[in-house]
N, C-alpha and C positions, 0 to 999 in steps of 0.2 A: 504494500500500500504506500501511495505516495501523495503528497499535498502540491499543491499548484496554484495559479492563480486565478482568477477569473478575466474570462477577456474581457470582458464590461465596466468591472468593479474592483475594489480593493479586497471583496471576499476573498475568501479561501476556499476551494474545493477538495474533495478526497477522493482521488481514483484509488476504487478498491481493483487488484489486478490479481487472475488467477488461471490457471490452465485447466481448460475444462477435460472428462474421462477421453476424448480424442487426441490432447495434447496441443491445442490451440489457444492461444493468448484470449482470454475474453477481457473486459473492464466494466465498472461503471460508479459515476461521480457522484458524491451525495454534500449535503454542503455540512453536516455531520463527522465530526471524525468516528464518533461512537456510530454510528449509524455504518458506514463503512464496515468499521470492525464487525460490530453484528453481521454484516452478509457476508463477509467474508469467512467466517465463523457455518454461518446457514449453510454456503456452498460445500464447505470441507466437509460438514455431516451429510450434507446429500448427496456426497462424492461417496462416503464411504459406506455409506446404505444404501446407494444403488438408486434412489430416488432424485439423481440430479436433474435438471430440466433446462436445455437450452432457451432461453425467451426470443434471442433474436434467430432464430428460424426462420428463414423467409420463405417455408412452404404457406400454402393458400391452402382454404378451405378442399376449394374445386382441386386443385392438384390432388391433394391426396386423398378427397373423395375417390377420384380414378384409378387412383393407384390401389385405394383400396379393394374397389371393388372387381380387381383386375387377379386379384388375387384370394378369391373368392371363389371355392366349389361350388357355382350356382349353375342350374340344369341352363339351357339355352333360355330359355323362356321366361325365366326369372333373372337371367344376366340381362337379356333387352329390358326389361323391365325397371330396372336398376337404372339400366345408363341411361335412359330416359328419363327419366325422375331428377337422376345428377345432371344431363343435361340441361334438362327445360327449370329446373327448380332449386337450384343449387347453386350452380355455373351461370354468373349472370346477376344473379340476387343480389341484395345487403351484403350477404354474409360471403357470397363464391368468390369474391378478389380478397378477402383478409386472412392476414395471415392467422395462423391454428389458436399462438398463444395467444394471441391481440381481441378474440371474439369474445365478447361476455356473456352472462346467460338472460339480462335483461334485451338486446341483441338478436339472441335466438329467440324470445317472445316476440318481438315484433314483428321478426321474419313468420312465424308462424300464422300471427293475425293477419299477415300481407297474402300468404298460401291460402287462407280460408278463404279471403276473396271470390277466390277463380277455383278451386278444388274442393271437390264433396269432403266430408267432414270423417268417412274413410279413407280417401286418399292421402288425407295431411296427417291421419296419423301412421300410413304407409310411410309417409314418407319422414316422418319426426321418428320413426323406428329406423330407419337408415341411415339418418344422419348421428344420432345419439351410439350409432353401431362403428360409424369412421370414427367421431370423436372416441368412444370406448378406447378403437382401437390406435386411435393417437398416444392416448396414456399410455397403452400397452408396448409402444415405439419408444417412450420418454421422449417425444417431442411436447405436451403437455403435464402440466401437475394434475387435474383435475377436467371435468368433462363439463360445459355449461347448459348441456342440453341434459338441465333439471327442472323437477317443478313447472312442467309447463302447465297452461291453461289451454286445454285443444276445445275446437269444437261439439259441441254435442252431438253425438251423431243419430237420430231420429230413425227409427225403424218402422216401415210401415208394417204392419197385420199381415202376415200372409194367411188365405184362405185357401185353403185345399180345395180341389175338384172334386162335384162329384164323381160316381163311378159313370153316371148316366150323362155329364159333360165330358170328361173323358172319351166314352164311347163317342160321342156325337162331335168331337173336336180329330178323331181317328178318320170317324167315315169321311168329313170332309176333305182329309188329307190324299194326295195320289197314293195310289197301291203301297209304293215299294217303301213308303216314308210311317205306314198305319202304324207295324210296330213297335217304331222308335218311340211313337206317343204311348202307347202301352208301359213299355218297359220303362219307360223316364217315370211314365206316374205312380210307377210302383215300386220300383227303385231310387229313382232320386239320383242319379249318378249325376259326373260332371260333363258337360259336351265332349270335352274330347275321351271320355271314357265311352262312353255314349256311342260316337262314333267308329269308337274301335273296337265295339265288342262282333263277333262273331258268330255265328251258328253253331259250331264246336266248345265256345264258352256258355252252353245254356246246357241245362240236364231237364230235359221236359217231364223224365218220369218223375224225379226228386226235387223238381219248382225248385232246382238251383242254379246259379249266375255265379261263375267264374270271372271276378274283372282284374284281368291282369295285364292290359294295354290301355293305352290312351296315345290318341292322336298325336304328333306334334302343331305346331304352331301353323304351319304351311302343308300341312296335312297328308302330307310324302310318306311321312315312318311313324309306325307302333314302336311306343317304348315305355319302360315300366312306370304306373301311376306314380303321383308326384307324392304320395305318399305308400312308402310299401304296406306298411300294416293293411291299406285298403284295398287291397288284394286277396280281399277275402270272400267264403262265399258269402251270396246272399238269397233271401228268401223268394220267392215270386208271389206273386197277392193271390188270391185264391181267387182270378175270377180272369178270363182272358175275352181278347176282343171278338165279338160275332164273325160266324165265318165268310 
């Protein structure tokens, strides 16, 4: 640590001066000499506890949103979904040109209230689970001390009623369907599957005599290739309703 003058003033300033865990000169001035000592004091414990934190990092939000999620075992279909979201909603924002340390969590509120704007009140918090998922894993880098996407206040997100069909709208929502589409409407209303499950199931996955459903593919995105449901557990069987569509 060394004292110096001020270029303005007759004060005195205290460069507190240190080498951070890469072996790099860091500094910074406090007009305290006690103040100094304290940090410098701070950094040597969080040097030797592993909890040290560079502040002047000049990664950005969006940088290493990308880099995050580039480095993420997500299926194709949840990676485009990702980079879209850091795209359009990230990258660009309040928050996508500031650096990591520099973001505060009053910051991420507002960013948040600016998202609810323009995005249903499931998507923001799609997408306040991805970003609270890069910061996470900023801590986990020791590029940050702490994560600011806390406490937030999201939208409420309002569910309407769902009303089940009857069996007699069902039937009547089949007939008016072309032949070959009848009984996709059957089996959705009595399974429940997801469209791209839906789409890839098969006549070899149905057991007619034991009203069982084998769902062990789902479409992809662009509808080319069966590949394992996005949840394995749901690959199991299921019942069939006891009542099938008129011949």
């Amino acid at each position: 640590m060394c004292n110096e003058p001020h270029s303005k003033t007759t004060d005195r300033r205290y460069r507190a001066r240190w080498l951070d865990p890469d072996g790099r000169e860091r500094s910074r001035t406090f007009t305290r000499k006690a103040d100094a000592e304290r940090h410098l004091a701070a950094v040597e414990g969080a040097k030797l506890s592993g909890a040290y934190v560079n502040d002047a990092n000049p990664v950005t939000v969006g940088e290493y949103a990308r880099k995050w999620a580039a480095t993420r075992p997500h299926r194709q279909t949840t990676a485009t979904r990702v980079e879209s979201l850091i795209s359009k909603h990230i990258q660009g924002t309040t928050i996508g040109d500031k650096r990591l340390s520099a973001v505060r969590a009053s910051e991420i509120q507002a960013w948040v209230t600016d998202r609810a704007k323009v995005l249903s009140p499931t998507t923001v918090r799609l997408l306040v689970q991805t970003l609270r998922s890069v910061f996470n894993a900023a801590v986990q880098d020791r590029l940050i001390a702490s994560s600011p996407v806390t406490r937030l206040s999201l939208p409420r997100s309002e569910t309407a009623r769902i009303v089940p069909l009857t069996v007699a709208q069902v039937q009547a929502l089949a007939d008016a369907m072309p032949d070959r589409y009848r009984a996709m409407i059957i089996i959705q209303a009595g399974l429940g599957l997801r469209i791209a499950e839906l789409l890839a199931l098969r006549l070899e996955d149905v057991d007619f005599l034991r009203r069982n459903v084998r769902v062990e593919w789902q479409l992809t995105q662009d509808g080319k290739h069966r590949v394992s449901p996005k949840h394995q557990d749901h690959a199991a069987r299921c019942h069939c309703p006891p009542w099938s569509p008129k011949p």
